[in-house]
N, C-alpha and C positions, 0 to 999 in steps of 0.2 A: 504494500500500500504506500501513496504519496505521503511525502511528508510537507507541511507547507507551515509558513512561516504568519500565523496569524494577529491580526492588531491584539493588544488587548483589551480593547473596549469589545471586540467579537468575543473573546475570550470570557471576558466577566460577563457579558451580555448571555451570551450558553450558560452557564454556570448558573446566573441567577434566573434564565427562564427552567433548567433543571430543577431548581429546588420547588420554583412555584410551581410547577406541575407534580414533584413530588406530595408539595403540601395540601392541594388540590385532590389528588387521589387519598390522601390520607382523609383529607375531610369528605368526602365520598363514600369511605368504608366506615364513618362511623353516622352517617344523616340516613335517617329512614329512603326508603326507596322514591317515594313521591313526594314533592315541594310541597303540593297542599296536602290537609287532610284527605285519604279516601278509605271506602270500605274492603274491607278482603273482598278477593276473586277468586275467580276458580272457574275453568273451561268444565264443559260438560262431560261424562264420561266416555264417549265415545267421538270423543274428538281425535285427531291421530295425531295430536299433538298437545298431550296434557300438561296443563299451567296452571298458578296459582300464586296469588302475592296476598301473606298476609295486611290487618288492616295499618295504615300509615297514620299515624298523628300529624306530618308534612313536618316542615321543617321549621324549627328553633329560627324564629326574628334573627338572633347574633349569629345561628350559620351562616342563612342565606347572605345577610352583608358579608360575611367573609369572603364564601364562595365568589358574591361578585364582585370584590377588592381584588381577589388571587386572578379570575379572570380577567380584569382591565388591568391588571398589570400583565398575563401572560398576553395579551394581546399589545401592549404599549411595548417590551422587549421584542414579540417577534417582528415588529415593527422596525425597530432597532436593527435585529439582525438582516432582515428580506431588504431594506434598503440601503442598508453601508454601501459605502462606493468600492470597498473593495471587492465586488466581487465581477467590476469593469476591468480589471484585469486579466478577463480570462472568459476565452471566448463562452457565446452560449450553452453550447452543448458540453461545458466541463462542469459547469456551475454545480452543479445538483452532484458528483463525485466532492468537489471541496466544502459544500456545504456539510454532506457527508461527514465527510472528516473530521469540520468542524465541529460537530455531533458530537463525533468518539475522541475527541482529540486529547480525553486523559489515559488513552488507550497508545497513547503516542508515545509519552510523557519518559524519559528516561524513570528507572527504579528508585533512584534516588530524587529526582523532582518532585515523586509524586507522594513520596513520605515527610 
């Protein structure tokens, strides 16, 4: 794989849309299934595809602000990263390989860097 020499405003920029979307899924796995309240479900029995969600009390006031704090920031970051000018340095069709990279790039990282 390439190795490339990235800014580190892209650098910090990955990093902190990483965590917000780590904290985003964190708060996913502990908020009921449904935003508002709803009742349990349940598909009929002879459905070929049986379902059922118990009932939701919807979501806690101070999640939902969270949820949509964590998301207007992971959308103001990828903002961030989708329009850096660095990525006029290379033609179209590479873009999406160095974004890539950018991605994994503590996968890059010498042993010692990344301790």
């Amino acid at each position: 794989m390439a190795t490339y020499e990235f800014p580190p405003k892209l650098i910090d920029a990955q990093n902190e849309l990483d965590q917000v979307r780590a904290d985003l899924r964190t708060l996913f796995e502990r908020v009921p299934w449904s935003v508002e309240p709803m009742d349990a479900r349940e598909t009929h029995e002879n459905t070929w595809r049986p379902a059922s969600r118990p009932a939701s009390p919807g979501w806690d006031p101070e999640d939902a602000a969270e949820i949509a704090r964590l998301r207007a920031m992971e959308l103001e970051i990828a903002e961030v990263l989708v329009c850096h000018p660095y990525w006029t340095e290379f033609a179209p069709g590479d873009v999406l390989a160095v974004r890539d990279a950018l991605k994994h790039h503590r996968e890059q990282e010498p042993a010692s860097a990344a301790s």
